[in-house]
HTML snippet that shows the backbone in 3Dmol.js (N, CA, C, O; Angstrom):
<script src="https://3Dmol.org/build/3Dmol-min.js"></script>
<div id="view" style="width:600px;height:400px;position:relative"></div>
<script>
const pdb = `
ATOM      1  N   UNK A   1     -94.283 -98.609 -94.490  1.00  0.00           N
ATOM      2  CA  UNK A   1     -93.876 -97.880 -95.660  1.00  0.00           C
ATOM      3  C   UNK A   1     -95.080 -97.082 -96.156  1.00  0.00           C
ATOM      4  O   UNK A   1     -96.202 -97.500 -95.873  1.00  0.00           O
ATOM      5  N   UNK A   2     -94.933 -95.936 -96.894  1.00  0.00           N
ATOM      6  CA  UNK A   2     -95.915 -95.212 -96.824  1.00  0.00           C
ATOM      7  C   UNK A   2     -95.409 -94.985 -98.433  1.00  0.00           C
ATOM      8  O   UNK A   2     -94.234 -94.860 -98.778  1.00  0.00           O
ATOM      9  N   UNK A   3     -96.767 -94.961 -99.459  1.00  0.00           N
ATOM     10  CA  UNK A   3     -96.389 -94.419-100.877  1.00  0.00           C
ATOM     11  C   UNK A   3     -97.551 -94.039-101.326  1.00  0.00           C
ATOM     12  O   UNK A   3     -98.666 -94.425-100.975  1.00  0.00           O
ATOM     13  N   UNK A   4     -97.169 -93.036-102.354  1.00  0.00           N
ATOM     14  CA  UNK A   4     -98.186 -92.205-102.942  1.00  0.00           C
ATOM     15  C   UNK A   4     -99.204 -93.070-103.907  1.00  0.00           C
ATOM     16  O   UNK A   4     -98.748 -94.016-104.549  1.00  0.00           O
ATOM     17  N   UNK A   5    -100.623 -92.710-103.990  1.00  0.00           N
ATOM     18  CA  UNK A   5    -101.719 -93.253-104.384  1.00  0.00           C
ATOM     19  C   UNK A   5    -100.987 -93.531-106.421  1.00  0.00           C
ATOM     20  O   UNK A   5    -100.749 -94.623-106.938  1.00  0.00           O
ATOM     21  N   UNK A   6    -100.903 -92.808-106.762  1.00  0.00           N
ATOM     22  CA  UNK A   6     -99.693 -92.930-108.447  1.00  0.00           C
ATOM     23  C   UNK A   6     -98.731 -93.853-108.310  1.00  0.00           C
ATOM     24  O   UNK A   6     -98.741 -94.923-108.917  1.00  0.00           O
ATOM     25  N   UNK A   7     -98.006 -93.558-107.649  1.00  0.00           N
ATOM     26  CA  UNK A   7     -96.806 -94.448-107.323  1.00  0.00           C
ATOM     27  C   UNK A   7     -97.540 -96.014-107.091  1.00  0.00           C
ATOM     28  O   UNK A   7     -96.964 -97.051-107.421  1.00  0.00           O
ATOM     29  N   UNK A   8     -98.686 -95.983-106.568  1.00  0.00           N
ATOM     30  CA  UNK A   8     -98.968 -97.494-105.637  1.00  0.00           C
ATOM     31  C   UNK A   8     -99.793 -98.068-107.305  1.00  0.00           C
ATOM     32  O   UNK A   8     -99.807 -99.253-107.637  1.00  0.00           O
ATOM     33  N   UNK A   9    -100.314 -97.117-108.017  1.00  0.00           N
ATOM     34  CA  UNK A   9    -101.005 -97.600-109.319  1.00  0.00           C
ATOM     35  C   UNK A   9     -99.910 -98.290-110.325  1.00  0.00           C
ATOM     36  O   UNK A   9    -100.075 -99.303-111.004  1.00  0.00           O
ATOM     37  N   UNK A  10     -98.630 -97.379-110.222  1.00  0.00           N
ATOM     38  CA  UNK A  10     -97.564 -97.551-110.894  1.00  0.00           C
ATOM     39  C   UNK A  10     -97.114 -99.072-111.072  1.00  0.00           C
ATOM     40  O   UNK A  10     -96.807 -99.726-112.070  1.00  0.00           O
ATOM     41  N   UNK A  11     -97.201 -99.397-109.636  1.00  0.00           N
ATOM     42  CA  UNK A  11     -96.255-100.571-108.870  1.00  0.00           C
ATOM     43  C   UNK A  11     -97.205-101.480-108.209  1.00  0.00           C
ATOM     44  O   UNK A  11     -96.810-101.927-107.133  1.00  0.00           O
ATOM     45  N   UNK A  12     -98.418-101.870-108.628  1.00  0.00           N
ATOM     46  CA  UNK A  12     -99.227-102.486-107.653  1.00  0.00           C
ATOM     47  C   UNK A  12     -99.026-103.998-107.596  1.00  0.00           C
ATOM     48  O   UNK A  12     -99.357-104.665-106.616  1.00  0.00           O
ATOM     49  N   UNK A  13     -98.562-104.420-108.510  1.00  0.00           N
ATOM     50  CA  UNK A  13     -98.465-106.434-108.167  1.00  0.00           C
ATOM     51  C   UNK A  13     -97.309-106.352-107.675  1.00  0.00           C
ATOM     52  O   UNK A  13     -97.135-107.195-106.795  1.00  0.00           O
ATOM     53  N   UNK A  14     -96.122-105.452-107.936  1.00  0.00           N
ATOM     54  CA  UNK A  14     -94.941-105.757-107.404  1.00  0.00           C
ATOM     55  C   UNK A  14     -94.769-105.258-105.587  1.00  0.00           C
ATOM     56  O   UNK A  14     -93.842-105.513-104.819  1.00  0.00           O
ATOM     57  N   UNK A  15     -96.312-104.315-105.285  1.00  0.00           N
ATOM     58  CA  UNK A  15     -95.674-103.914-104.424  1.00  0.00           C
ATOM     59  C   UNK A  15     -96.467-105.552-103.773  1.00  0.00           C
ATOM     60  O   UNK A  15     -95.922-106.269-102.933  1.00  0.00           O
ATOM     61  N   UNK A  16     -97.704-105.810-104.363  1.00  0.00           N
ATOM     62  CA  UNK A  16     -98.282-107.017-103.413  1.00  0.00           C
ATOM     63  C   UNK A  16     -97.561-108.400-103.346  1.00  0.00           C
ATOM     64  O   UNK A  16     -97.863-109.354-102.629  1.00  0.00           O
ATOM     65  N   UNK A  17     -96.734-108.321-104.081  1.00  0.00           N
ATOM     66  CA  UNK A  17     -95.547-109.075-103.845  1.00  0.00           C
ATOM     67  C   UNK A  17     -94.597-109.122-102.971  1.00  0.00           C
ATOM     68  O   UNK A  17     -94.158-110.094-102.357  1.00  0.00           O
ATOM     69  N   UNK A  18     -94.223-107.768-102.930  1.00  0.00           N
ATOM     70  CA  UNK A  18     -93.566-107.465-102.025  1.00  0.00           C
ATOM     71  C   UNK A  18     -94.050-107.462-100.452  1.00  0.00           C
ATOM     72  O   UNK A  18     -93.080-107.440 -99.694  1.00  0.00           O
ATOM     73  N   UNK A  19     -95.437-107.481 -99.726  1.00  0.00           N
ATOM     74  CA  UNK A  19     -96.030-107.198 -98.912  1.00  0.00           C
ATOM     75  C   UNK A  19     -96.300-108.801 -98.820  1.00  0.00           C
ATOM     76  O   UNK A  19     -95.963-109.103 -97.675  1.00  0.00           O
ATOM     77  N   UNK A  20     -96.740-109.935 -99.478  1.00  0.00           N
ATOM     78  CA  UNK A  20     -96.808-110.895 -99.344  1.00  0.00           C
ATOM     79  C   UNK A  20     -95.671-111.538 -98.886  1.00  0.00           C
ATOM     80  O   UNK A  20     -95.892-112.437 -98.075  1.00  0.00           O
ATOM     81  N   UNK A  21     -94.134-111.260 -99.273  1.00  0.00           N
ATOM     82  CA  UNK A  21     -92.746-111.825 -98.340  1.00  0.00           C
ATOM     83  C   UNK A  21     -92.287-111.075 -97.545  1.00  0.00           C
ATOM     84  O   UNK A  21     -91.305-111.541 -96.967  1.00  0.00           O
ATOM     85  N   UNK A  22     -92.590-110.032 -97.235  1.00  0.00           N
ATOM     86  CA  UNK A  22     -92.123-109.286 -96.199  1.00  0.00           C
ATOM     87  C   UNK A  22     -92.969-109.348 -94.912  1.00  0.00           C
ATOM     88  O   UNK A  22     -92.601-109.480 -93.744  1.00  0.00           O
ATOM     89  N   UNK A  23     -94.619-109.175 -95.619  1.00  0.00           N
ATOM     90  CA  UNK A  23     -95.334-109.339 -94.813  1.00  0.00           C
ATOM     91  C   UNK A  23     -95.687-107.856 -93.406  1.00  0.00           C
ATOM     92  O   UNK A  23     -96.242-107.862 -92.307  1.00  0.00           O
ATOM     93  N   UNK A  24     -94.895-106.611 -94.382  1.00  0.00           N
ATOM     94  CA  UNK A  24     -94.681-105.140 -94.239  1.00  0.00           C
ATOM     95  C   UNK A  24     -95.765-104.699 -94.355  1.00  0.00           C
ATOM     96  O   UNK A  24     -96.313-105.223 -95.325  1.00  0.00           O
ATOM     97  N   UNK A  25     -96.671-103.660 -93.636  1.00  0.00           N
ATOM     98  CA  UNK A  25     -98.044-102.765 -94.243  1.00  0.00           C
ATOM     99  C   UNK A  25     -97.470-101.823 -95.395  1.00  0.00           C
ATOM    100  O   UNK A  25     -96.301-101.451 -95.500  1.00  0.00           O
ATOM    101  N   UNK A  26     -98.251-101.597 -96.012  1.00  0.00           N
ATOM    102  CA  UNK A  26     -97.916-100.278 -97.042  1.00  0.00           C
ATOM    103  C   UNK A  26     -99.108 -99.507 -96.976  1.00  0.00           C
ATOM    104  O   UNK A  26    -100.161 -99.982 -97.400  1.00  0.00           O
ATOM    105  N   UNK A  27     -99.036 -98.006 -96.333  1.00  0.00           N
ATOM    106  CA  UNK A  27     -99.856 -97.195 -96.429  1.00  0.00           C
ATOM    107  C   UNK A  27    -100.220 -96.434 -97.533  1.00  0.00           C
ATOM    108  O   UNK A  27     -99.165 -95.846 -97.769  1.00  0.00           O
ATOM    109  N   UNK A  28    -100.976 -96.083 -98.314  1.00  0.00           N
ATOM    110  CA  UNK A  28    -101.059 -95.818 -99.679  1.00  0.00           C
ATOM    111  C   UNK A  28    -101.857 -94.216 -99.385  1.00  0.00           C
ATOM    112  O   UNK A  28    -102.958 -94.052 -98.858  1.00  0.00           O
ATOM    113  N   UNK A  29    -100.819 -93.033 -99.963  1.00  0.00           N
ATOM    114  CA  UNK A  29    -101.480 -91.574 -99.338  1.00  0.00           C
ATOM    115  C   UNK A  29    -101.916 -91.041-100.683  1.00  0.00           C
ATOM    116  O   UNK A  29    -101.430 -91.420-101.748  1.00  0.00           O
ATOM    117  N   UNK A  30    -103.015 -89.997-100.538  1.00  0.00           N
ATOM    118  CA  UNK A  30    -103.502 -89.390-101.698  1.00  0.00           C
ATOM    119  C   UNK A  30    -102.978 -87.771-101.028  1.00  0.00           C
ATOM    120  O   UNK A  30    -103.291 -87.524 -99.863  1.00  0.00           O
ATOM    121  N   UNK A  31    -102.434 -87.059-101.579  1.00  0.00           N
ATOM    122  CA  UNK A  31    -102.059 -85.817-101.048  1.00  0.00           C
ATOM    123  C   UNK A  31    -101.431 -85.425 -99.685  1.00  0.00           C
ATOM    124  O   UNK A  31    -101.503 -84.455 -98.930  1.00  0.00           O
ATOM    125  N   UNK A  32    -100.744 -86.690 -99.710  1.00  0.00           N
ATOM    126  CA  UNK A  32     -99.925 -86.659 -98.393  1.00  0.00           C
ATOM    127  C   UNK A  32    -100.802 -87.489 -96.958  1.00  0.00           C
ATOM    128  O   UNK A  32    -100.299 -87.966 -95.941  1.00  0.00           O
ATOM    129  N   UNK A  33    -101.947 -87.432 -97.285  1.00  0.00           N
ATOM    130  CA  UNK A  33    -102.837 -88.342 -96.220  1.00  0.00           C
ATOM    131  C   UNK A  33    -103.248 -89.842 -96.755  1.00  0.00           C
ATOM    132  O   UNK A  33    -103.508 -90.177 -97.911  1.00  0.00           O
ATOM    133  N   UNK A  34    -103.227 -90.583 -95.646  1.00  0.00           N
ATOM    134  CA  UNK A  34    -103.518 -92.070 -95.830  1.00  0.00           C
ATOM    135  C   UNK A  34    -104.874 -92.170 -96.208  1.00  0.00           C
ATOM    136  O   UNK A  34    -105.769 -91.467 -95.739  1.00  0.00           O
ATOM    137  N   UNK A  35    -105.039 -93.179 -97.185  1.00  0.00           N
ATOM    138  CA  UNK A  35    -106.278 -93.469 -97.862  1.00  0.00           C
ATOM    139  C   UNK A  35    -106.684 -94.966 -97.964  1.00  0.00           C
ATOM    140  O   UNK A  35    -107.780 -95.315 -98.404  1.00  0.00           O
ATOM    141  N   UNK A  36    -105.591 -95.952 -97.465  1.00  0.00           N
ATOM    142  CA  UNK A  36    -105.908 -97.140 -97.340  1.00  0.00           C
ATOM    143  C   UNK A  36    -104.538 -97.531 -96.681  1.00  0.00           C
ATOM    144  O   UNK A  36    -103.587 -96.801 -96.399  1.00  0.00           O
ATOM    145  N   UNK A  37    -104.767 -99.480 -96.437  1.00  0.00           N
ATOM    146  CA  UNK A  37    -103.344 -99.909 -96.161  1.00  0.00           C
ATOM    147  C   UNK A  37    -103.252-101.128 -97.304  1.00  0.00           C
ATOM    148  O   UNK A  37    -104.267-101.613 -97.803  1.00  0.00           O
ATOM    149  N   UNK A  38    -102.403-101.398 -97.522  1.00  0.00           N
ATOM    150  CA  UNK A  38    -102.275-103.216 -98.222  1.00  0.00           C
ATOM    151  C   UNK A  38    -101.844-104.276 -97.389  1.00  0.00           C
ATOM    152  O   UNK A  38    -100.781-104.682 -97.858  1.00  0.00           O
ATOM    153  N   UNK A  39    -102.095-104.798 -96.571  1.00  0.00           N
ATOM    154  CA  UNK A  39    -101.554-105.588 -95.700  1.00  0.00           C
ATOM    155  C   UNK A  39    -101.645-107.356 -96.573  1.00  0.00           C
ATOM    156  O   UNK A  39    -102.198-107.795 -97.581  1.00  0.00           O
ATOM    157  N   UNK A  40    -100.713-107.950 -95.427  1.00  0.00           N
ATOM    158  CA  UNK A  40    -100.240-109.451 -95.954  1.00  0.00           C
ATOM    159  C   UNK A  40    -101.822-110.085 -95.700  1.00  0.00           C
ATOM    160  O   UNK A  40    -102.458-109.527 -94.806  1.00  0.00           O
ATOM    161  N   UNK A  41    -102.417-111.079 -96.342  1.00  0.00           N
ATOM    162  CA  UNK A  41    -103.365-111.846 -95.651  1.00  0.00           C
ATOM    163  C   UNK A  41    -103.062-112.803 -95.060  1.00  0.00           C
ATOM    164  O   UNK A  41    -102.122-113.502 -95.437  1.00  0.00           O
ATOM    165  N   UNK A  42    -103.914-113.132 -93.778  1.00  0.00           N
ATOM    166  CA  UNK A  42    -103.997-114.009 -93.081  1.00  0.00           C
ATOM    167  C   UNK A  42    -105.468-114.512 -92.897  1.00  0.00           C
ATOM    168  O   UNK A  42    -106.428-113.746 -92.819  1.00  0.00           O
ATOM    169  N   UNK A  43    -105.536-115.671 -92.845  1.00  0.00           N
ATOM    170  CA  UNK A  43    -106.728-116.419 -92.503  1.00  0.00           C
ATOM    171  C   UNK A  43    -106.845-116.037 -90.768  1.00  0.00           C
ATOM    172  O   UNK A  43    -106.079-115.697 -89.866  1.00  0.00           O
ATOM    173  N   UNK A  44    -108.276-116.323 -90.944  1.00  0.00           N
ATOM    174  CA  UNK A  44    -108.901-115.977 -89.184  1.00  0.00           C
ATOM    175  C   UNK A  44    -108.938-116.808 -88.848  1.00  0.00           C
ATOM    176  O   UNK A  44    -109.473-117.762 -89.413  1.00  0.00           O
ATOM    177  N   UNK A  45    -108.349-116.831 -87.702  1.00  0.00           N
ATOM    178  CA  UNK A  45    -107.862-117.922 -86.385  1.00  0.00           C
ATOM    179  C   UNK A  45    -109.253-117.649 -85.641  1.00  0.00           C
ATOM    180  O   UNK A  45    -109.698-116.501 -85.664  1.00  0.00           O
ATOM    181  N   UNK A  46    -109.867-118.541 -85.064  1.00  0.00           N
ATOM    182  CA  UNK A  46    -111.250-118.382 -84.196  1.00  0.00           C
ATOM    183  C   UNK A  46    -110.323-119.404 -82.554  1.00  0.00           C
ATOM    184  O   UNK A  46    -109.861-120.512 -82.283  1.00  0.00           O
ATOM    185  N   UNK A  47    -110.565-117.933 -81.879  1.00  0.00           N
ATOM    186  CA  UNK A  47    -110.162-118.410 -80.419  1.00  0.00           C
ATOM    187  C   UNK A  47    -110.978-119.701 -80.162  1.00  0.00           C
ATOM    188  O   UNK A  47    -112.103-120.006 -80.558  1.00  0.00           O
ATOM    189  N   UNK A  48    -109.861-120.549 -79.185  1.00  0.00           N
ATOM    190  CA  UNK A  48    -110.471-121.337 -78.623  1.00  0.00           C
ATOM    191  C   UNK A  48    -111.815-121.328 -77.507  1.00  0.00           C
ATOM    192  O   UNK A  48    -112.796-122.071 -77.520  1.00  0.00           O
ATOM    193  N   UNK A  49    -111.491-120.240 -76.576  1.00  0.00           N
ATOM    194  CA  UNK A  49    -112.209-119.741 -75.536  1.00  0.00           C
ATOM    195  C   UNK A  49    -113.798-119.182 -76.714  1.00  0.00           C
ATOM    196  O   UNK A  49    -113.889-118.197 -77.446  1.00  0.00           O
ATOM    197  N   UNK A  50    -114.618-120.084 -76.493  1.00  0.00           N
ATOM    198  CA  UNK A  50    -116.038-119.661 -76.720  1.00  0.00           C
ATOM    199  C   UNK A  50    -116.226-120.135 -78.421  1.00  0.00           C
ATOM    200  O   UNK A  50    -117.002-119.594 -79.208  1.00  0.00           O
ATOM    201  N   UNK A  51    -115.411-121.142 -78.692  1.00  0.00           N
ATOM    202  CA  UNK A  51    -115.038-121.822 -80.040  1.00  0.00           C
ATOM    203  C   UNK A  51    -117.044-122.151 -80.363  1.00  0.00           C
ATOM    204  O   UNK A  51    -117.899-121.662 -81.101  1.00  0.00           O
ATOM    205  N   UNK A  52    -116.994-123.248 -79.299  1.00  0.00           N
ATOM    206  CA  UNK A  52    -118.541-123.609 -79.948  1.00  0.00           C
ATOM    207  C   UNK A  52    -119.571-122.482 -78.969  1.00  0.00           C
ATOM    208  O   UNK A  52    -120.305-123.046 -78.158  1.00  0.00           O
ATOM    209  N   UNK A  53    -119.623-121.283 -79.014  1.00  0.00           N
ATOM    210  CA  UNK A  53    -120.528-120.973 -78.278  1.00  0.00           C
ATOM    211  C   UNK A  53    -121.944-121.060 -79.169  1.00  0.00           C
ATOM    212  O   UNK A  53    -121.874-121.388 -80.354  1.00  0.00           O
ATOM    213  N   UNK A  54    -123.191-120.763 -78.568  1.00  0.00           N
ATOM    214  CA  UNK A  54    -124.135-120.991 -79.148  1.00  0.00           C
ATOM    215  C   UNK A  54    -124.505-122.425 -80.063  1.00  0.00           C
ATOM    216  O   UNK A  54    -125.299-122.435 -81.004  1.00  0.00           O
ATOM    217  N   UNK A  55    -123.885-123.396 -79.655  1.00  0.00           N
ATOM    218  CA  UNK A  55    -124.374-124.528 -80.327  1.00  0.00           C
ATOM    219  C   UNK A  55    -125.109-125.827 -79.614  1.00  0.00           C
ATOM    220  O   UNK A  55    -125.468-126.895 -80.111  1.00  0.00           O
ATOM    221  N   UNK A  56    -125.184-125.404 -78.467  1.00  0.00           N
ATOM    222  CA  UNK A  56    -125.744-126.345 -77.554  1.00  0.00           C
ATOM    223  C   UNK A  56    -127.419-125.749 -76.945  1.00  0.00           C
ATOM    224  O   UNK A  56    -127.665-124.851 -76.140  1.00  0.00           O
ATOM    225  N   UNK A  57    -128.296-126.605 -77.658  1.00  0.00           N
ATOM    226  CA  UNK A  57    -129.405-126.079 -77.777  1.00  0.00           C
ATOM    227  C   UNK A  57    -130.402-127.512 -76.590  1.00  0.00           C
ATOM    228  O   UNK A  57    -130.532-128.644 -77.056  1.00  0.00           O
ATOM    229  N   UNK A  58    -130.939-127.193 -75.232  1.00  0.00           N
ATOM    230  CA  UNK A  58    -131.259-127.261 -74.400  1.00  0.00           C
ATOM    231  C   UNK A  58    -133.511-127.753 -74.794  1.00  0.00           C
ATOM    232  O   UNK A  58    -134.413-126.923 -74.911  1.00  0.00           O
ATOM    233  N   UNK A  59    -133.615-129.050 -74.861  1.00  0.00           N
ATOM    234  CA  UNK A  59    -134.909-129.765 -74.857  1.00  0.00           C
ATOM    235  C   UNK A  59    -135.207-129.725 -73.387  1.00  0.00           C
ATOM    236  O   UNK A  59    -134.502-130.153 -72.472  1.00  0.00           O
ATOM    237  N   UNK A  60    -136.804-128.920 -73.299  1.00  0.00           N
ATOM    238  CA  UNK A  60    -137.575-128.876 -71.592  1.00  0.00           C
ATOM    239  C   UNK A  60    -136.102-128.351 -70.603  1.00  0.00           C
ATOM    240  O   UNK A  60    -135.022-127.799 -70.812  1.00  0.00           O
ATOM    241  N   UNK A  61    -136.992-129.016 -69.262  1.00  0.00           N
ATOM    242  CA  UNK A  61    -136.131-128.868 -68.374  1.00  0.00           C
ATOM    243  C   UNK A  61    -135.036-129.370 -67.723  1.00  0.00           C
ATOM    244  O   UNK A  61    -135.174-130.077 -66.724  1.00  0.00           O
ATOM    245  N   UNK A  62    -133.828-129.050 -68.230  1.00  0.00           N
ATOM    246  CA  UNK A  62    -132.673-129.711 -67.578  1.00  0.00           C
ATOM    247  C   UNK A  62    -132.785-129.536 -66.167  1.00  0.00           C
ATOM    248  O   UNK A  62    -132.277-130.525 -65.637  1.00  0.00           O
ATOM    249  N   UNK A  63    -133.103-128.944 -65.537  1.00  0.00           N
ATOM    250  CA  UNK A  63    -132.790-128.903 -63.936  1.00  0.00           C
ATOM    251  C   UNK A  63    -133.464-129.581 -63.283  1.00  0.00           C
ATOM    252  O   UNK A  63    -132.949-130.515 -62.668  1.00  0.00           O
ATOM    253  N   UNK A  64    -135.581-129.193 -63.162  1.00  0.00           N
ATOM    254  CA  UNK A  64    -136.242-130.197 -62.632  1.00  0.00           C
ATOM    255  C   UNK A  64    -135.853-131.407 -62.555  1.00  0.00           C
ATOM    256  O   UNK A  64    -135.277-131.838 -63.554  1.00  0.00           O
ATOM    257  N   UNK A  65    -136.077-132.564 -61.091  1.00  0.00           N
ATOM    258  CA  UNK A  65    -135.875-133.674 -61.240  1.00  0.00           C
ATOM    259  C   UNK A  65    -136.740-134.396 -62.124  1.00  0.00           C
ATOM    260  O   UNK A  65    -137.840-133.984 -62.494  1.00  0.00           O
ATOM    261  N   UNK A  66    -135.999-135.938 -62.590  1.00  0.00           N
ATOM    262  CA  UNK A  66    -136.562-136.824 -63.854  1.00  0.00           C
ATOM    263  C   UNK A  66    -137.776-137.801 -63.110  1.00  0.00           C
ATOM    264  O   UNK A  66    -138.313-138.764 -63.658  1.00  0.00           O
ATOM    265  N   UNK A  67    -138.034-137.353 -61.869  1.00  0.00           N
ATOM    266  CA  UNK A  67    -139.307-138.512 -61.652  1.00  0.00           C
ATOM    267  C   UNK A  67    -138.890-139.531 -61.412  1.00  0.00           C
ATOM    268  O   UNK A  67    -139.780-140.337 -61.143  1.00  0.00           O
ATOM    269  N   UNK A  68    -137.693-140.003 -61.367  1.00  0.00           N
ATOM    270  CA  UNK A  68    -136.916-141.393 -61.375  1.00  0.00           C
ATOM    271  C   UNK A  68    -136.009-141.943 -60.118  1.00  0.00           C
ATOM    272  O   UNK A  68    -135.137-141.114 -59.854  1.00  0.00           O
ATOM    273  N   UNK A  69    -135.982-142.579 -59.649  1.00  0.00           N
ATOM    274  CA  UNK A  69    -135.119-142.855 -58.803  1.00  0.00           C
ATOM    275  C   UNK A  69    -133.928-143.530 -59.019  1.00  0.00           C
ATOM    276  O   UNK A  69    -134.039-144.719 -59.317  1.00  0.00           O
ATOM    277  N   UNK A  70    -132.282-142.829 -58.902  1.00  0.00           N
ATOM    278  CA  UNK A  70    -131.212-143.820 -59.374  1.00  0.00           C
ATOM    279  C   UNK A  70    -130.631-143.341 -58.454  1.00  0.00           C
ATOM    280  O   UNK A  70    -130.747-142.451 -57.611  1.00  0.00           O
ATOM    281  N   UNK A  71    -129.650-144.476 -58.931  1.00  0.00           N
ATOM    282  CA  UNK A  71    -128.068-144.639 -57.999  1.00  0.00           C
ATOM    283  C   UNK A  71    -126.992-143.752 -58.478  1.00  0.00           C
ATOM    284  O   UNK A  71    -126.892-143.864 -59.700  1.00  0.00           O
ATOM    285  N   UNK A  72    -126.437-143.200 -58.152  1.00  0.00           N
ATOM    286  CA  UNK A  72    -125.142-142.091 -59.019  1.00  0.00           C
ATOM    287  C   UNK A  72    -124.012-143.261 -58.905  1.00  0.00           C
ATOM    288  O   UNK A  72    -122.997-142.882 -59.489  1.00  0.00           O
ATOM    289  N   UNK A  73    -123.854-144.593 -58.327  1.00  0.00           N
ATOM    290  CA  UNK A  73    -123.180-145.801 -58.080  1.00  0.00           C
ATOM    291  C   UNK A  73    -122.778-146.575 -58.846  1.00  0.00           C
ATOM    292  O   UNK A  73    -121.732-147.011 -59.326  1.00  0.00           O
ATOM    293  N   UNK A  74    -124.230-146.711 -58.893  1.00  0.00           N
ATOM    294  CA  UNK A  74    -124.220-148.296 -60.086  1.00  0.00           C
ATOM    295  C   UNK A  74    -124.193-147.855 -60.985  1.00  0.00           C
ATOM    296  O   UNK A  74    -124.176-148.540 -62.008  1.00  0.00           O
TER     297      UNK A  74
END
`;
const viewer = $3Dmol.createViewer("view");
viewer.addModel(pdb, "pdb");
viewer.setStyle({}, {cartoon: {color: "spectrum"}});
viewer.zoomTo();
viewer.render();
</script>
């Protein structure tokens, strides 16, 4: 839906009311061109894929061997 920048001053809790159950964009134009949108909010979803990246923080050398001799067995 597209409404004029007056019109959107006119009507502004009713239109965010309206955009909150509909959940519709409303483009808001100043002289016939778009100047913003009002959209529904939503909270940010954080993908799973790369959820914890950067939190695993690495003491010396993991790779070199430990000097130790074990069993992968026992």
């Amino acid at each position: 839906m597209k409404i004029p920048a007056a019109e959107f001053k006119a009507k502004c809790l009713k239109l965010m009311d309206e955009v909150q159950e509909t959940g519709e964009e409303i483009v808001i134009t100043k002289r016939g061109r778009p100047i913003a949108r009002l959209l529904p909010y939503a909270d940010a979803v954080r993908p799973v894929h790369g959820y914890l990246a950067g939190t695993v923080h690495f003491q010396g050398d993991v790779i070199a061997p430990i000097g130790e001799a074990w069993n992968a067995g026992s």
